[in-house]
C-alpha positions as CSV (number, residue, x, y, z in Angstrom):
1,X,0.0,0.0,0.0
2,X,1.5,3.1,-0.9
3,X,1.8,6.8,0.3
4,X,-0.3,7.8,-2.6
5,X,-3.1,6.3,-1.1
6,X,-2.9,8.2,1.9
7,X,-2.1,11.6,0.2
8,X,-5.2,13.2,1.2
9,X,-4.6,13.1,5.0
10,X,-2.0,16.0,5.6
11,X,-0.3,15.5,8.6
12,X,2.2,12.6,9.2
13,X,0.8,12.0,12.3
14,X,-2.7,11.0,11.0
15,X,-1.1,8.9,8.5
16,X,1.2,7.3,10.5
17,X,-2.0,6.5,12.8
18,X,-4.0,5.1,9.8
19,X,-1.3,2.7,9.3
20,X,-1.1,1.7,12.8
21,X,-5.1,0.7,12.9
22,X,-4.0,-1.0,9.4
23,X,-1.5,-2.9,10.9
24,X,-3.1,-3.6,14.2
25,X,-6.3,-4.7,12.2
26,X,-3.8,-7.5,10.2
27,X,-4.1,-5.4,6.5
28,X,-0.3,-4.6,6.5
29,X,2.9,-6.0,7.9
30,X,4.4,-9.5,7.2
31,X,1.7,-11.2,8.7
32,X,-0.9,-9.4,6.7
33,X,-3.8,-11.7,5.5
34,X,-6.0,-9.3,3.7
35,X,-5.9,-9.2,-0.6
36,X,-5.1,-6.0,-2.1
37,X,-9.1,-5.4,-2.5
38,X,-9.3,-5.7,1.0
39,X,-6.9,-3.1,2.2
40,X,-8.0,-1.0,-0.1
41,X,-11.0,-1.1,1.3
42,X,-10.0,-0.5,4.8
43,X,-8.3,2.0,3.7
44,X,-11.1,4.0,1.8
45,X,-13.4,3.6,5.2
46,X,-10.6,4.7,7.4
47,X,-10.0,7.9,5.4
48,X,-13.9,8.6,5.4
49,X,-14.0,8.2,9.4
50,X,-10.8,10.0,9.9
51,X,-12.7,13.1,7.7
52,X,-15.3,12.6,9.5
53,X,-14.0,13.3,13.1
54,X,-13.0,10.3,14.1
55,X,-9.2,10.2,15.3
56,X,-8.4,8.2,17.9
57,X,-6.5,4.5,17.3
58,X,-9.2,3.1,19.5
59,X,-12.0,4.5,17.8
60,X,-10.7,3.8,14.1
61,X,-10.0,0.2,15.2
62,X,-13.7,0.0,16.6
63,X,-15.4,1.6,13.5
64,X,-13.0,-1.0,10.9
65,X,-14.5,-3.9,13.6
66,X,-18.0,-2.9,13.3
67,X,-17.7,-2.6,9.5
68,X,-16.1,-5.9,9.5
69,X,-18.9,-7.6,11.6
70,X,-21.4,-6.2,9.2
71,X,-19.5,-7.0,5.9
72,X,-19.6,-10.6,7.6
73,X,-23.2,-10.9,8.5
74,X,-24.3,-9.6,5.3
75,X,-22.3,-12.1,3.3
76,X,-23.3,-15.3,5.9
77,X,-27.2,-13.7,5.3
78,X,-26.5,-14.0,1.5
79,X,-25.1,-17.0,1.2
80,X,-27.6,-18.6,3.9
81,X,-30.4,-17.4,1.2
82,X,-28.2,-18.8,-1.7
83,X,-28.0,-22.3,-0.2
84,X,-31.9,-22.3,0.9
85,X,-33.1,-21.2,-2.3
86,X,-30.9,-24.5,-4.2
C-alpha cells in the first residue's frame, strides 16, 4: 500500500496513525492476511472516518471492527439465502 493512497490526509501524524489501525487490524505488515481489495478497502473507510471526526487508534479500530462484523453478516445472510433457495 502506498503513500499515494494516503495523500489526502496532511499531517504525518494521521497517516502514520492510519497505518497503525491498518497494521493492528492485520491489512499490512508480514503477517498481513487481507488481498489487495481488501486493504484498499480498509483504507477507503478509514479515510472517510478520519474526515469525518473520528481520530483516535481506539475509535478507528472500533469503526473498521463494526464494518467488518457487518460486511460478515451480510455475506453469511446471502449466502444462507443462496443455499436455501438451491
Amino acid at each position: 500500500m502506498s503513500s499515494t493512497h494516503l495523500s489526502e490526509i496532511d499531517d504525518s501524524t494521521n497517516i502514520g496513525l492510519i497505518r497503525t489501525v491498518l497494521r493492528s487490524a492485520g491489512f499490512r505488515g508480514s503477517h498481513a492476511v487481507a488481498d489487495p481489495e481488501e486493504k484498499r478497502a480498509a483504507l477507503t473507510f478509514l479515510k472517510s472516518e478520519f474526515r469525518n471526526g473520528i481520530s483516535s487508534e481506539n475509535e478507528l479500530l472500533s469503526a473498521l471492527k463494526r464494518r467488518d462484523d457487518l460486511c460478515h453478516r451480510h455475506f453469511a445472510e446471502c449466502r444462507g439465502i443462496s443455499q436455501t433457495a438451491s
